[in-house]
N, C-alpha and C positions, 0 to 999 in steps of 0.2 A: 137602586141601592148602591151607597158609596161602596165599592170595593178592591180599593187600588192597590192591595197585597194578594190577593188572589192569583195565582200566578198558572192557574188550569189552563192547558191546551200551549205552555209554551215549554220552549225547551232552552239548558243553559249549561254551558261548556265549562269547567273549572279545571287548568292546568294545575299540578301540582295537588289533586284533589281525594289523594288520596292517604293522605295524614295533615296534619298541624290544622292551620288557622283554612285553609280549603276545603277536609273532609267538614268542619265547623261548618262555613257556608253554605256546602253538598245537603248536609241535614236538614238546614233551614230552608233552602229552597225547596224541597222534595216536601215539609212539611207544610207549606202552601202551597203546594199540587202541580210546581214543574218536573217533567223530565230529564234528568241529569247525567252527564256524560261527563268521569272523572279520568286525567289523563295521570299516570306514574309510571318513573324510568324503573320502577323495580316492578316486576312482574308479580310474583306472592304476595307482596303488600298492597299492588293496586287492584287483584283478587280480594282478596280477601277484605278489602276494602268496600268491593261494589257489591259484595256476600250482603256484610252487616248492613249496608244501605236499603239493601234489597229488603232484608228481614224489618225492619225499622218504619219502612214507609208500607209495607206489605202487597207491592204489586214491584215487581221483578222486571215488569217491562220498562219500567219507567226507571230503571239505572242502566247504562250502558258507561263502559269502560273501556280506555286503551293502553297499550304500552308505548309508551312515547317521550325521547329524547326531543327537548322542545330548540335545544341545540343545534338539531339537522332536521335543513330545509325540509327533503324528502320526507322524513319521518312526520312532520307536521300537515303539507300537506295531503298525505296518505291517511291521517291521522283525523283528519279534519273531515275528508269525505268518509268515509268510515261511518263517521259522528253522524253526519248529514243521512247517512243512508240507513240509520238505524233509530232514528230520533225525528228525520224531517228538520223543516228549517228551523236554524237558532237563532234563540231570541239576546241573550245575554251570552257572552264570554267573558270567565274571569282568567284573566293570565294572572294566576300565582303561584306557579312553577319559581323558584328561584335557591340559588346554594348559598350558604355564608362564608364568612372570610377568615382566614386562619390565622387572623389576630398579629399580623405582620409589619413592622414597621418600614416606612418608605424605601428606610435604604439598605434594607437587607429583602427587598423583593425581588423575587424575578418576572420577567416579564410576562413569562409562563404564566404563575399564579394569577396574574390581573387580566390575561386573556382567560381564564379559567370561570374567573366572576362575571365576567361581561359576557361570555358565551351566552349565559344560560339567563343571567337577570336584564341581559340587555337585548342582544338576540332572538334569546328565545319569546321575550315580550312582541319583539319587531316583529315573529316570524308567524307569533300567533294573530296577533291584531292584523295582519296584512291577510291573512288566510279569512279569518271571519270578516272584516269590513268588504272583501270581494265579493262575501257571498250572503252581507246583507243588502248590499250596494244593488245587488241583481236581485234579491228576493221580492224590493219594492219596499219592505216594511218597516224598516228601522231596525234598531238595536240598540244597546250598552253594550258598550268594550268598558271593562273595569281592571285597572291593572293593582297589583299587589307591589306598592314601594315598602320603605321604611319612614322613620325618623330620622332615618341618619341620611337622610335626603334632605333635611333642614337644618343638625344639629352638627355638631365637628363632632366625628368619633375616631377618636385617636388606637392608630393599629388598624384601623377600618375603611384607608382610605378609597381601595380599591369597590369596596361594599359600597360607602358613601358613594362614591363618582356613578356607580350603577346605578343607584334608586334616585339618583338627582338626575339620569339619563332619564328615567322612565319618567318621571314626574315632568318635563321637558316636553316629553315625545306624543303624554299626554294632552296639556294645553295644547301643542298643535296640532294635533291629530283631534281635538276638540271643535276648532274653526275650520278645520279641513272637510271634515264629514258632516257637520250639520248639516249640509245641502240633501244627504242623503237621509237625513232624519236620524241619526247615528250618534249616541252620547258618549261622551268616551270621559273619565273618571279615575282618580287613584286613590289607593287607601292604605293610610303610612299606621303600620301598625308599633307600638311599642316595643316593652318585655312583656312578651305573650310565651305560655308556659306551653314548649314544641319540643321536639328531639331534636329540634336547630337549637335551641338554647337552655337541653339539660345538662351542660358542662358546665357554665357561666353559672345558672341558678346553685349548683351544687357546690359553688363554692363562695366558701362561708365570707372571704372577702368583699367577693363581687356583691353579694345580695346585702350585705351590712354598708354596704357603701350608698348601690343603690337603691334599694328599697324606700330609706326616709323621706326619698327626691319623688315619690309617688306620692301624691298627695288620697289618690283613692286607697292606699294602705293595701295593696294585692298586686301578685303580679295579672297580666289578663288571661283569658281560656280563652281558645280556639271558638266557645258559643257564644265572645263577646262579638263576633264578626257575623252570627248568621242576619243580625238586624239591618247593618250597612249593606248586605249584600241581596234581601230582598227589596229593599228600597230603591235601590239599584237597579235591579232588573223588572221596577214596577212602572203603574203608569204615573206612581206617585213622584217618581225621580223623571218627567216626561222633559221638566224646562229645568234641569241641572246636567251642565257639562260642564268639562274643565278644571274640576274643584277637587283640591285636596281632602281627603276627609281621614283626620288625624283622631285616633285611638288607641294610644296610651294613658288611662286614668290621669289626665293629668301633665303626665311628666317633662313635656315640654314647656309647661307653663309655669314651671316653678324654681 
């Protein structure tokens, strides 16, 4: 029987998985039967995170959680065996750990804030995918590495340049890190999300400008939910995504295309 969503007996790492568009993923994977390890730099929210995961899929053993600056090396790879030693081998890592940008224009930045964004959306991708590809590389079996870009990895967003320069890193890091790992059976993937409705972007949506401006440019007529990602993300870590690397997979209703 065809059953390439079925995801029993594996297990799959989500930075940053412990709100927006990652706890979304977390749910969807738990709810075709992986074991899920959500990592967040705040402690009470990525509690109370892997609480409601727990209650939702209703076996407790299959959510495990860290507190983890995806930032610092140590913290990752401590972070990482941890995962391994509570879960067994992983099958999928999603690095989508990442912070937004403080809407700054070029020439009133300082260098500070642009090393601020690339710590954690550029780094922190590097620091995750290098940790799990070592430890699919030995496991024998393969894996997805799926990284979390943006749009503004494709599109000019102005005020955003330091954001932009990060998620066109990842999306880079990805295609080579695509041909790099094949050898090891290893897919590696990005997925540029749009205006997905997060606490990254209740500031933007709540003003009446920004959403009058951009909204009409949505041709789906909404902004996205966080449960528009758990589809991309079990596909991803299925056997159905076995001959997909390298590929952008862009979900925005639209709004790039219009």
């Amino acid at each position: 029987m065809y059953q390439p969503f079925n995801l029993s007996g594996r297990s799959a790492l989500i930075t940053g998985g412990n709100g927006g568009i990652g706890l979304g993923m977390a749910r969807a994977l738990l709810a075709c039967g992986a074991s899920v390890s959500i990592w967040g730099s705040n402690p009470d929210k990525t509690a109370s995170a892997r609480d409601a995961l727990a209650r939702e899929c209703g076996d407790a053993a299959r959510v495990h959680s860290a507190v983890c600056d995806v930032g610092d090396e140590a913290a990752v790879e401590q972070s990482f065996a941890d995962t391994v030693a509570a879960l067994g081998p992983i099958h999928a890592c999603f690095a989508n750990a990442g912070v937004s940008s403080k809407g700054t224009v070029l020439t009133e930045m300082s260098l500070e804030e642009f090393r601020r964004v690339q710590r954690i959306n550029v780094e922190g991708v590097f620091l995750t995918f290098r940790a799990a590809a070592r430890h699919m590389a030995a496991h024998g079996e393969g894996g997805s590495l799926v990284a979390t870009a943006s749009t503004a990895a494709v599109e000019g967003a102005a005020r955003n340049s330091h954001y932009g320069a990060s998620k066109g890193a990842v999306t880079a890091m990805v295609r080579a890190l695509a041909v790099e790992l094949a050898r090891h059976r290893i897919r590696v993937n990005s997925i540029l999300p749009g205006w997905i409705e997060t606490e990254m972007t209740q500031r933007s949506f709540a003003n009446e400008k920004f959403a009058g401006s951009v909204m009409p440019r949505v041709p789906a007529r909404r902004w996205g939910s966080i449960d528009d990602f758990g589809g991309i993300a079990v596909y991803l870590a299925s056997d159905a995504a076995a001959y997909t690397t390298g590929e952008q997979f862009i979900i925005d209703g639209g709004y790039t295309k219009f």
